[in-house]
Each structure stands twice: as structure tokens, then as C-alpha cells.
N, C-alpha and C positions, 0 to 999 in steps of 0.2 A: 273471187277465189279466197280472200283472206277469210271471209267470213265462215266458208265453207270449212274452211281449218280451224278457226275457230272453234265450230260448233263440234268439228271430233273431237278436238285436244279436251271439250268439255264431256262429250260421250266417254271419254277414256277415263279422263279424273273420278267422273261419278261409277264409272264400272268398277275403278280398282277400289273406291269407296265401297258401293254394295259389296265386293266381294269378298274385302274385311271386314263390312261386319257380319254377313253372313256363317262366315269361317268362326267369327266370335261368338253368335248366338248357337251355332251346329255344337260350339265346343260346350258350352252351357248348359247344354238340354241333352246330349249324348254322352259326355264325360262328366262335367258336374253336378247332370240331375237337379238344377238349379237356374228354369229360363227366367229370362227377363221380359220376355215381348209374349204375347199370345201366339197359336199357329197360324190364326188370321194375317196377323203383323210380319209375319217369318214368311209367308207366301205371298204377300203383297209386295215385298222385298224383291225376292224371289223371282216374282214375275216380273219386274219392274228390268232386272237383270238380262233375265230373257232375250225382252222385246230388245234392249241395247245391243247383245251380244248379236242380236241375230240383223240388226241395220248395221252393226260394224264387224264382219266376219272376222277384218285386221287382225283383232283383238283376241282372237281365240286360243282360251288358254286350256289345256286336256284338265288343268284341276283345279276350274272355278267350278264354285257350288252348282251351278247348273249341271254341271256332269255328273253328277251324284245322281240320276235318273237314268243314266244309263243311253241305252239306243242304238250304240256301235254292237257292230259286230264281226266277229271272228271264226273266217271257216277253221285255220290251224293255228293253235298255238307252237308258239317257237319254244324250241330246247336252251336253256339259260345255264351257262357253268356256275356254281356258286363262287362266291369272291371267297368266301367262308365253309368249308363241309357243313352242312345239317346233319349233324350225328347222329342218330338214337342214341336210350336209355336205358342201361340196365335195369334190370326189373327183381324186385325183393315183396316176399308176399307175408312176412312174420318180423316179430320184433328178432328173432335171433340171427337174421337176415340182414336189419340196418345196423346191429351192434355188429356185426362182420365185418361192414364195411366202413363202419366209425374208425373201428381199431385198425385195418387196413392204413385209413385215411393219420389215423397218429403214428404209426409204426412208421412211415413214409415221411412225414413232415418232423419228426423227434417232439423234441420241451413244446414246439410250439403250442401257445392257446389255440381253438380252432370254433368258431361260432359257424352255426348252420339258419340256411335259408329255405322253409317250409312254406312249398304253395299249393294252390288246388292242379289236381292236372285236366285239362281241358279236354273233354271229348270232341274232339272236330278234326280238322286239316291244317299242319303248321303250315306257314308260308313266310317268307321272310322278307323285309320292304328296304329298300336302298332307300335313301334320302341324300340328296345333293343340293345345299348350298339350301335347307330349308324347307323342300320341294318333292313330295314323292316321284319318282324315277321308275323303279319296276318293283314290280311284287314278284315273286316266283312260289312255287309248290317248291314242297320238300322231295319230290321226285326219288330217285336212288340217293340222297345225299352229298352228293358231289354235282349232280345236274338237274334242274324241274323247268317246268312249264312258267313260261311268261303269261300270267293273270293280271296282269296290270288295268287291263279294262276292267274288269271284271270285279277288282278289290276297290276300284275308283268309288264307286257306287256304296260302300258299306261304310255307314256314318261314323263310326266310331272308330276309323281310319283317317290317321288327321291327314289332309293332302297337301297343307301349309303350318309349314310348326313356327312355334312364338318363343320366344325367351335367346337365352345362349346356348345353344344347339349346335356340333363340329358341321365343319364343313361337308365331310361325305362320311355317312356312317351306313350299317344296317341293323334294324332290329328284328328278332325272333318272334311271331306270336300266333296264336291260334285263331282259326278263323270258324264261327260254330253257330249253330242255329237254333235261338231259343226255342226253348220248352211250347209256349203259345204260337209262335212263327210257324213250328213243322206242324202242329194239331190242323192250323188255319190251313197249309201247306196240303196234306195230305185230304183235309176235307174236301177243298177243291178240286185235287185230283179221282176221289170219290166220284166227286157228282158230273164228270167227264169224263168216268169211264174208263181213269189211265190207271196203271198199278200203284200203290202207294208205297212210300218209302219206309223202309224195316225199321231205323230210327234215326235220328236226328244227325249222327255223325255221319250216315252216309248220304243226308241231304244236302247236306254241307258241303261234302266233298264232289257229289254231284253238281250242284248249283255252279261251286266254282269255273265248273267247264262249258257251261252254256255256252251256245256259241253268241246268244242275244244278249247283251249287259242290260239291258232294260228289264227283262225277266228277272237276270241277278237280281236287281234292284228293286223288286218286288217279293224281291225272298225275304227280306228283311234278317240278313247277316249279319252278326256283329264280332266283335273282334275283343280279344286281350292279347295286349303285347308283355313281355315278359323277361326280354333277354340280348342286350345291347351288345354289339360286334362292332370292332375297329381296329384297322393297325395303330390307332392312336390310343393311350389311356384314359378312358375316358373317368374311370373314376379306381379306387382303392378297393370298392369291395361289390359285390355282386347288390348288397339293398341302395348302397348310395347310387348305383347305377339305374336303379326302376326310380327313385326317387328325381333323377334327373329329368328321366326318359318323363318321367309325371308332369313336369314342369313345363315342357315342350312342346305337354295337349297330348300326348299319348293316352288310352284307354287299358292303364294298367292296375293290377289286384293291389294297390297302395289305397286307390279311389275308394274301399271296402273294408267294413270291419272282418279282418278274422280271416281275408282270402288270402292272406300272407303273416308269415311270422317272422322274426330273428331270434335264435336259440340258442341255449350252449350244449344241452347234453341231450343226451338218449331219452330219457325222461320226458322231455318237453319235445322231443321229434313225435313221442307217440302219443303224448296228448290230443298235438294237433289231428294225429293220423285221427287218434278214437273219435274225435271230437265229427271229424266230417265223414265220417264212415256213421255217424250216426245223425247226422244232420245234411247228407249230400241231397237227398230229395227234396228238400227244404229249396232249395237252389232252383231260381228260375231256366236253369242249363241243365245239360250233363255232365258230370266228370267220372273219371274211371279208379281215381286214385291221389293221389301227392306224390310229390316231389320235391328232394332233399338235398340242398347244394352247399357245398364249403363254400360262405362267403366272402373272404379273403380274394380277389385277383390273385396277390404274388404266390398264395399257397395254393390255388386254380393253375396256375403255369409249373409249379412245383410239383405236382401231381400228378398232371399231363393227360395220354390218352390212350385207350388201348385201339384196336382198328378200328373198332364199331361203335366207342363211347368214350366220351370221358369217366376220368376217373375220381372225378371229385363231384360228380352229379348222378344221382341216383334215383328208380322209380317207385313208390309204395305201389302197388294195384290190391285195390279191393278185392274180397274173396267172392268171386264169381257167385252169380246168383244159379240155384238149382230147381228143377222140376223133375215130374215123374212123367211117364209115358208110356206106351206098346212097345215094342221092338216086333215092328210087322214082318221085317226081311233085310239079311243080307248082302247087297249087292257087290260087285267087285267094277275098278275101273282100273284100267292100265296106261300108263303115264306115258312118255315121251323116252325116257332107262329104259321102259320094260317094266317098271315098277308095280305091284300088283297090290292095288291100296281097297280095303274089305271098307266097305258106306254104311251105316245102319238105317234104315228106312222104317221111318218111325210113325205114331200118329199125331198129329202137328198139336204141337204146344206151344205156350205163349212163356218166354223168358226172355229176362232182360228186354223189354221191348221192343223184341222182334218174335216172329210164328218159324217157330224151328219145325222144319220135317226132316233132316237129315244130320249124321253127324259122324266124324271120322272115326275109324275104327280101328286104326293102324298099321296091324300087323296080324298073322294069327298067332302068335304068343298073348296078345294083348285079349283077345277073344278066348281064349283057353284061361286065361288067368282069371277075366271076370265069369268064367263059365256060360257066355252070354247062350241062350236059346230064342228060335223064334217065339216066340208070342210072351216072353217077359215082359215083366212090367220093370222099366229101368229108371237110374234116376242120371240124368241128363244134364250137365251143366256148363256155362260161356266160359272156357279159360281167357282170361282176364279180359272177361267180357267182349270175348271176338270170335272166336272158335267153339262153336258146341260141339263137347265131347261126352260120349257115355260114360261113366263113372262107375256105378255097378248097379247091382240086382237087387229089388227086391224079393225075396227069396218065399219070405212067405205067403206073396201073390204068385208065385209060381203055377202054372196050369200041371195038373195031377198027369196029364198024356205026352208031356214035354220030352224030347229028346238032343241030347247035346249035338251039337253042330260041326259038321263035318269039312273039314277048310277042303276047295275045291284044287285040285291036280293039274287042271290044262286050263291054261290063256281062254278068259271068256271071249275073245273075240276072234281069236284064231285056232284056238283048240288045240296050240303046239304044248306040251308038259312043262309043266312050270320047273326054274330051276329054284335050289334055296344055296346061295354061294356060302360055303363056312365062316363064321362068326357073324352073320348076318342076321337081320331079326326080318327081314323083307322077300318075298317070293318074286321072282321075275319071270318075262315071258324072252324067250331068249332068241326069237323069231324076232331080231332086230330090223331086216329088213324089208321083211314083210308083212307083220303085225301092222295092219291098215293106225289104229290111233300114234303107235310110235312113227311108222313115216309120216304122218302126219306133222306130228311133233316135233320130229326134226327139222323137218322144212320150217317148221313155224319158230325154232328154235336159231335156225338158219341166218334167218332174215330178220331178227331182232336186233335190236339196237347196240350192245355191249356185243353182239356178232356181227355181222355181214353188215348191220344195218343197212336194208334193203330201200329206198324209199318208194314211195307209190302202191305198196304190200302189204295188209295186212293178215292176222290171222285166219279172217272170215274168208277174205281172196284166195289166201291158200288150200281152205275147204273150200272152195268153187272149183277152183283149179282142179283138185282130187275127183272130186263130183263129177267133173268134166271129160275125165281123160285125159285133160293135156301134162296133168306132173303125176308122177309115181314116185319121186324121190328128189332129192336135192339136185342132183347135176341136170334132171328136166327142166331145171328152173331156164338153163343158159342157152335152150333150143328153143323156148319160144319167140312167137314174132307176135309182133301188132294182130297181125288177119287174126293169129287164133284166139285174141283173145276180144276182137266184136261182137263175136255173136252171145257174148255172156252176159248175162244180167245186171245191167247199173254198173257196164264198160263201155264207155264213150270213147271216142277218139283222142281226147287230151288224157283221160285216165290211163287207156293203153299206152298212147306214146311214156306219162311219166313211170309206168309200170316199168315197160322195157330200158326206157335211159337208167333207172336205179339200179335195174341189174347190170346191164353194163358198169354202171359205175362203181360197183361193188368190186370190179374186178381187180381194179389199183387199194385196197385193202391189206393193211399188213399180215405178214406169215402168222401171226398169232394172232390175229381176231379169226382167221379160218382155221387154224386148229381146236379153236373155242368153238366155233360154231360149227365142227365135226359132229359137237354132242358124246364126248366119248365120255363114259360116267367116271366120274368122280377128279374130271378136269375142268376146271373152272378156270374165271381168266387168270387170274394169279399165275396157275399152274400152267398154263401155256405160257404167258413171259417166260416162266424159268425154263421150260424146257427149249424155247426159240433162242433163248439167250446161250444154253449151254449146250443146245446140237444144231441150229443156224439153218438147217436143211431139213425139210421131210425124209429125203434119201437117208442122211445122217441117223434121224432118227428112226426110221425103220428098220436100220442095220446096229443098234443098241441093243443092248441086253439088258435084261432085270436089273445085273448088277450095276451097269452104266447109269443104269436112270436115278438108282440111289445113290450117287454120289453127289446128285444136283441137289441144294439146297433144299429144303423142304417137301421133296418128294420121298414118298414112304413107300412102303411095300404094296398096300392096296391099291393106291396110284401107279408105281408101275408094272405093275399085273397088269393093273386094266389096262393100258395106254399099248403095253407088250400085245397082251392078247387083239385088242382089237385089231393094231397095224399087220396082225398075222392074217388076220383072215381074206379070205378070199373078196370078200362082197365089201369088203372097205379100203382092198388094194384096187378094185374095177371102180371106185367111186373118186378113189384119190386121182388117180387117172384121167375117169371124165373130167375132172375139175381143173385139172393140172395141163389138157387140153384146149377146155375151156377159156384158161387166160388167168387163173386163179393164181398167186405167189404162197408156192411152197418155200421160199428161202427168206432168211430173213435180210433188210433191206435198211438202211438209212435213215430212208425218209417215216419210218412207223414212228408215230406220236407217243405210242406207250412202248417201246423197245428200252431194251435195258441201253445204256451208254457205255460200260465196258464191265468188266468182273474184275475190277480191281482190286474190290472187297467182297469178292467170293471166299463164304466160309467166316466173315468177319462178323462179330453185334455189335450193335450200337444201341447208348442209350440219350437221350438228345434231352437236354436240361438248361432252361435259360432264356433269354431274349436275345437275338440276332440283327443285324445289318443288313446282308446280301441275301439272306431270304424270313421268308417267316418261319413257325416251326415244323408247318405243312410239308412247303417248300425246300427247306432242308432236311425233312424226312423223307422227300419222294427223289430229292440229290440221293442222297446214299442209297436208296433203294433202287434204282437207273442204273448204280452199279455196282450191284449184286451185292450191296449188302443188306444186313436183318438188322429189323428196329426191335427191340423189347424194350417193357417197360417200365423193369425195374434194374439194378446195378446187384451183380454178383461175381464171384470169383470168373464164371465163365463170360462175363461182360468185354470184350476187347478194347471198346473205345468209350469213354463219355466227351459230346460234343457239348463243350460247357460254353454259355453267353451269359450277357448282363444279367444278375440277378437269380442267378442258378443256387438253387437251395444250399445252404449248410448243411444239409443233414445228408444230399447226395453227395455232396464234394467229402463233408467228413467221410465217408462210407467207401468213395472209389479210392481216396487215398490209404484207407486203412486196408483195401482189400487188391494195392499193388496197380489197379487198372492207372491204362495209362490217358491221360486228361487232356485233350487237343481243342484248339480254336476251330469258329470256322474255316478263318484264314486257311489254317495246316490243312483242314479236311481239304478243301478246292485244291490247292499244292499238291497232295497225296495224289488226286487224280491229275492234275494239270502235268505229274511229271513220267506221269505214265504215255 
């Protein structure tokens, strides 16, 4: 027996051996560009590890270098809350664009100096990687920002992903970075799916973004993915300024643009943001990758928290995007498609051309104002171009290819798919079908709209199911959903007995759903979740709110007049009082209730702003933005005469504290804020 122990205690020491130095040669050759061993020497290693790991399962750890092959796999990934929002980034396309936001950024901060942080910006997939105690943890997609997909298999696999970091590194942090697929990987990538016959991928960012979801990590791992990290997150401080923090992150075996001449800069003025910009706008192809543009960040931390954020971005970080690349083409026809509103969106059908590297044959056409303004005719020759390199849209005519027999184009009067007369509601630039509940693509839509995530979140359901369903017979509209059983849905294609049962349990379970995620998932236009909080919070009932006036609804915070028009009109109508009914039958909660996760907590700062400045104790700044907003208060993001509260902590700017005092507002702790509600 001793021997026996002996000889694992000896399999272990040499495993944890191989798989330091593995981890150190992976760092060499992937981060440094500088091996020490041949790849014979690196796989001889390698296999050596193997054979150990696989005579001592014990020992199995998800991120020794042996897992960088991949092999597992994943029918679902799981929905991950962020510890941290993944924001987007405002987006600027001219130098008169980033001097807007320079002088924003000093007008906001006063006397201060202020030095900026110029990088390349990565075409690919952000994702963000938790590290605990040294150790990757999970990775996540950037999803809606607030929640993504767990890819942690999946990112295991991509070498230039450290999965054991070296140096003085905090205990639990996360870092930001992109995950993208060279230049020679998708060539390789797309030729093989050539010569079998599969579709090939348009370009490299949505190879990337593709790959990440395989459900095989061994495939991943044949894609040959790599990674820039970029942007280090902590409730701890990890450093002073946004460069000493990649400099950290560098140290710790990260694969960040520090490792690179030129993929990073520090700057002080306007001058030198656009140097960099000119510099890779003329040398981006040059790049074994793709990138779409730079990006320009105040490097300062305390002047990063001084700054703050608006809903969708900060505001001390900002996007250049390149000026979209152009072609010319046909304009063969036309078409119209009607959305999920009713929405009546004009498609140009074009003859396929090659831009930005992908084969465009179609391209939005907006509105028919937007059609009338470029005079578009069928058979023009137009000139076509990527807004910021993602959406091709038409742009305009050229006039002197014009065909001699051409006649201007007539925008069409009734619903292509139901043929009910189109309406155009005043001050609108958009046509709708107003056959809301009978226009086959809108009930469609709404059911599909229904049973989405930030709605009903249905589980077991997707969109395709819901066109079967249609296809079927069995749904016609949303409150069909809560008649079905099991039998009806065997006899459907690729519905087996556990798919049906988990189909039906989601619907059930939809039905303990709070009053406001089903007013969301009504689909009434121009309410979004936001706007159903406020309205659940300030009439508590569907009854309530049915029995409101125009005028009632605009007294609730942030509802305006085209919102409660639309929200009035629809609860009027006949065909959305017989739905509210089914549902309400159904088991559905029309009242607002306790137990909703996002319900407001009272209106005790109904009607009140707030502006939040500082560093905090009892929450962070998230956390004590979504306190005030629980209960009914408005965050903005800068301090003026109409400001009512600034919530001031550690290290809150001079320049806002001088500002709210001179302009009377009145200055509260957290502490007082919690009070204010605790004495309500």
C-alpha cells in the first residue's frame, strides 16, 4: 500500500511539474513570441502529461494545458449575470466628433490635466473572464450587457487565454477582452468548409462569434481563436490609471496590445488621438486581424469615476469607427417586410457585391422618405456602403448611369402580406400595417416577442417552434400558447417526449411572472421594459390602468405623449381587451406583486433626480443607481439647477461638489439616502 502511494504522490508532483512548465512555454510562444523549446519538445511534454492525467483521473484539473484541445461538450449554455455591466461605446466618426467629447470631458472634470488612452478596436466577440485566486473561473459573452452566455469551455481552448496567471495578481478580479479570428485562421477556416460543401462565413467577426457557441470545444479548438484582453474590472483598485492597469494585467501573462508596437498609445491632446486614428486607418490591413476603428479612453481611474455614465456607456470612453467602405451595384427591386409593430421596412434587392468582406445582396432602405430623398428607381446603379462596417445601406445614385426608360417609384398603400391599407401615424417617418392581430408576420411576432427572455421568458420555446406551431394550427396568437397540451405537440417535427413535456412546464411557469414583464411582452409599441416598470409601479393593476387617461399616464415619470397614446389606444381596443382576458384567465398576473425581482420598491422619490458621484460602502455605483431607481427615482448625468439630490462618496469630484454647491442643490450621504427610504 505505501508504495502505491508513493508512486501517485510521485505522478502528482510531476504533473503539477509538467503543467508549470507547460503553462510557461504556452506563455512564450503565444504571448511573447519568444519559445524556448522546439514544438517537438512542447508535445513531447504534452503527451507526457496526457498519459499521467489519464492513469490519475484524481488529479483532473478543467485548466491544465491538456484542456486547451478541447473535447467537452455543451448542449446549453447557461445565462450568467455580469458582476460588472459590459457597456457599449459611443461611437464618433470625424475629428470634430472626438474634440466634442474632449471638451465635454474638461468642461466635466475643470483645471484638471487629463491624458488619453488610444487602442486598436478589435473586430470579434467581447467576453469577459473572472479570475479567482490566479485561476480562470468563467468567461461570459457580452450578451445584452447586464447578462451572457457562459463559454468557459469554450474560451479554455484559446491559447492566448492565460488559465493560470503568474506574478501579484488580486485575489478575484475580471478582465474585458475580445475574442477574434485571424486573418489566415478564417481563410483556412472557410476553405475547408468549401471543400465540404458547408456555407462559408461572411467574415472573420462572425466566425468568431460563431465558433464561440459550438457546442464541441474540440472544434473550438481547431479554430484557432485568439484573444486581446484590454480592460481590468474590480471592486478593488487595482491601479491609478487605465495604462498602468494593461501594464499590470501584462505582467500576469495576459495577451494585451502593451505586447505591440503602436497597438496602444498614452496622449495628451487632440492632436495625437488623431494621429493614432490616421496612422491605423492607413495601416489597418497591414494587421494580421480585423479591426473596425480605435478607441479613446480618459486614463485617469478617479477622473473615469468623476465622469461616470450614461445608461448605455460611459462617459469617459469613446469609439472612432472607420469610414465604412463603398461599392456600386444594380438596384434590381424593391421589397417590403413587416415587423412584429406592424412596421413597414422598404429592402433593396440588389446584384451581389463584394464589400467590406462579405457578398452584400440586400440592404435597408428605411422608410419611404428615405427613398424619395435619394430618388431611388429600379434598375439604378447605386452606391452601397457598411455603416460602420455592419449594416449595408444604400447611399445614393448614380445619376449618370441612370437607364433613359426609368420611372420613379411608387411606395406601396396596403400591407404586403395582408393587404389591409397602410397607416402613416403623424410625425412619423414609418408606414404600418394596422391589422395587428391578424397580419400573419405580426402575430407571429408577438408570440415570438412573448416568450423572449426580457418577456415571459418561455423555456423549452423557441422562435423556429413558434413558426411550427403557426404552421400547425395549434397557435394563432399569444393566449394559444396556454391551451396547449403534450399530445398536440408529438406529432411535430424534432418533438419528442422530453422536449414537449419541458415546452409545456415553461409555459406553466411563465405564469408566476411579474405584472411587468407581461405588460412587456404585450408588444404594445413604443413600451419597452423601462416603460412598463413605470407604468406597474404608478397604476399597480391592469384594471387601474385601463381605467387611466392620456392625461393620468403623463404624469408618471418619463412617459410622454406618444407613449401614452399608444398604451391608451391599444387597452381600448376590442382585440387586446379579449387577449388581456384570455391571459388573465389563463393564470397570468395582471397586478403588481412583492415578489417581482425588477418592481420598483416604493415612489418615495417619484418626481426626484439624482446625480451619483463618488465611491461608496453599502453599494457600488451600479448598485446605488438601481437603489434610487426601485424607488422612482431619475438618475442623470450631469448636476444643474433642476438636479435635486447629489449622492456624494469618497473621492467625488471638486469640480461636481464645487458646481452643486454653487447652484443650491442639496448634497446627501448614502447613509441619508437609505434613511430617506428606511423612514418611509
Amino acid at each position: 500500500m505505501s508504495d502505491l502511494f508513493s508512486q501517485e504522490s510521485a505522478d502528482k508532483e510531476r504533473i503539477d511539474y509538467l503543467r508549470k512548465e507547460l503553462n510557461h512555454h504556452n506563455f512564450l510562444y503565444y504571448i511573447k513570441d519568444a519559445p524556448e523549446i522546439s514544438d517537438r519538445e512542447f508535445d513531447a511534454l504534452l503527451e507526457e502529461l496526457h498519459k499521467l492525467e489519464d492513469a490519475n483521473p484524481q488529479f483532473f484539473d478543467p485548466n491544465s494545458p491538456t484542456q486547451r484541445v478541447g473535447g467537452g461538450l455543451t448542449k446549453k449554455f447557461k445565462t450568467v449575470k455580469h458582476s460588472f455591466p459590459m457597456l457599449s461605446l459611443s461611437n464618433s466618426y470625424s475629428r470634430t466628433e472626438i474634440e466634442a467629447w474632449v471638451a465635454r470631458a474638461y468642461k466635466s472634470l475643470g483645471d484638471q490635466k487629463v491624458f488619453f488612452v488610444c487602442e486598436l478596436k478589435y473586430d470579434g466577440a467581447a467576453v469577459s473572464l473572472r479570475y479567482e485566486n490566479g485561476v480562470l473561473v468563467r468567461a461570459t459573452t457580452r450578451g445584452d450587457g447586464k447578462s451572457g452566455d457562459d463559454i468557459t469551455i469554450n474560451v479554455r481552448t484559446i491559447r492566448t487565454v492565460p488559465l493560470q496567471l503568474k506574478g501579484d495578481y488580486p485575489e478575484i478580479f475580471e478582465i474585458r477582452g475580445e475574442i477574434f479570428m485571424p486573418k489566415p485562421s478564417f481563410v483556412t477556416l472557410n476553405e475547408s468548409r468549401k471543400a465540404a460543401g458547408l456555407d462559408l462565413f461572411a467574415n472573420p467577426r462572425n466566425a468568431a462569434a460563431g465558433s464561440l457557441k459550438l457546442q464541441d470545444s474540440k472544434e473550438v479548438a481547431n479554430r484557432r481563436l485568439e484573444s486581446f484582453t484590454y480592460s481590468v474590472v474590480s471592486d478593488a483598485d487595482i491601479a491609478d490609471s487605465h495604462y498602468a492597469s494593461l501594464e499590470l494585467a501584462t505582467s500576469w501573462g495576459f495577451h494585451t496590445p502593451l505586447l505591440y508596437d503602436n497597438y496602444v498609445q498614452r496622449v495628451s491632446s487632440v492632436d495625437d488621438v488623431m494621429q493614432f486614428i490616421e496612422y491605423w486607418n492607413e495601416h489597418r490591413h497591414d494587421l494580421p486581424f480585423e479591426i473596425d476603428g480605435v478607441v479613446i479612453k480618459v486614463d485617469d481611474v478617479y477622473q473615469q469615476k468623476e465622469l461616470g455614465y450614461t445608461a448605455k456607456s460611459p462617459r469617459w470612453a469613446i469609439a472612432y469607427k472607420f469610414a465604412a467602405e463603398e461599392a456600386q451595384t444594380i438596384l434590381n427591386d424593391i421589397r417590403f417586410q413587416v415587423g412584429r409593430t406592424g412596421a413597414v421596412t422598404p429592402v433593396a434587392e440588389l446584384e451581389a457585391v463584394a464589400l467590406a468582406g462579405t457578398t452584400v445582396r440586400r440592404a435597408s432602405l428605411h422608410n419611404a422618405d428615405q427613398i424619395a430623398r435619394l430618388d431611388l428607381r429600379i434598375g439604378d446603379t447605386v452606391r452601397v456602403e457598411k455603416g460602420g462596417d455592419i449594416i449595408p445601406k444604400v447611399t445614393g445614385v448614380v445619376h449618370e448611369l441612370r437607364p433613359v426608360n426609368s420611372k420613379p417609384f411608387e411606395y406601396i398603400q396596403n400591407c404586403p402580406e395582408c393587404q389591409a391599407p397602410l397607416v402613416r401615424p403623424e410625425g412619423e417617418v414609418v408606414h404600418y400595417c394596422p391589422a395587428e392581430f391578424t397580419c400573419p408576420p405580426q402575430r407571429i411576432g408577438k408570440v415570438q416577442h412573448f416568450i423572449s427572455r426580457k418577456a415571459l421568458d418561455i423555456d423549452g420555446i423557441g422562435s423556429e417552434t413558434v413558426k411550427q406551431l403557426f404552421q400547425a394550427g395549434l397557435v394563432t396568437g399569444i393566449a394559444d400558447l396556454y391551451k396547449l397540451r403534450v399530445e398536440d405537440l408529438l406529432p411535430l417535427e424534432r418533438m419528442a417526449q422530453k422536449s414537449a413535456d419541458n415546452l409545456i412546464q415553461g409555459i406553466e411557469a411563465s405564469k408566476t411572472q411579474p405584472f411587468e414583464r407581461v405588460l412587456f411582452g404585450l408588444g404594445i409599441r413604443h413600451v419597452g421594459e423601462t416603460v412598463a416598470q413605470k407604468l406597474v409601479a404608478a397604476f399597480s393593476s391592469i384594471d387601474r390602468l385601463m381605467e387611466a387617461s392620456i392625461e393620468d399616464m403623463l404624469l408618471v415619470d418619463e412617459i410622454g405623449e406618444i407613449i401614452a397614446k399608444s398604451v391608451f389606444d391599444f387597452l381600448k381596443r376590442d382585440d387586446a381587451q379579449i387577449l388581456i382576458s384570455a391571459l388573465r384567465d389563463a393564470g397570468l398576473n395582471f397586478e403588481r406583486t412583492d415578489s417581482g425581482g425588477d418592481l420598483l420598491m416604493s415612489q418615495v422619490f417619484q418626481g426626484k433626480s439624482f446625480v451619483v458621484s463618488g465611491v461608496f460602502t453599502r453599494f457600488d455605483r451600479d448598485g446605488i443607481k438601481e437603489f434610487i431607481q426601485k424607488n422612482s427615482g431619475k438618475i442623470v448625468g450631469s448636476i444643474s439647477s433642476k438636479t435635486d439630490y447629489v449622492v456624494a462618496g469618497e473621492n467625488m469630484g471638486p469640480a461636481k461638489l464645487e458646481k452643486a454647491q454653487k447652484l443650491g442643490v442639496r448634497i446627501i450621504s448614502e447613509n441619508e439616502l437609505i434613511q430617506m427610504v428606511e423612514q418611509q
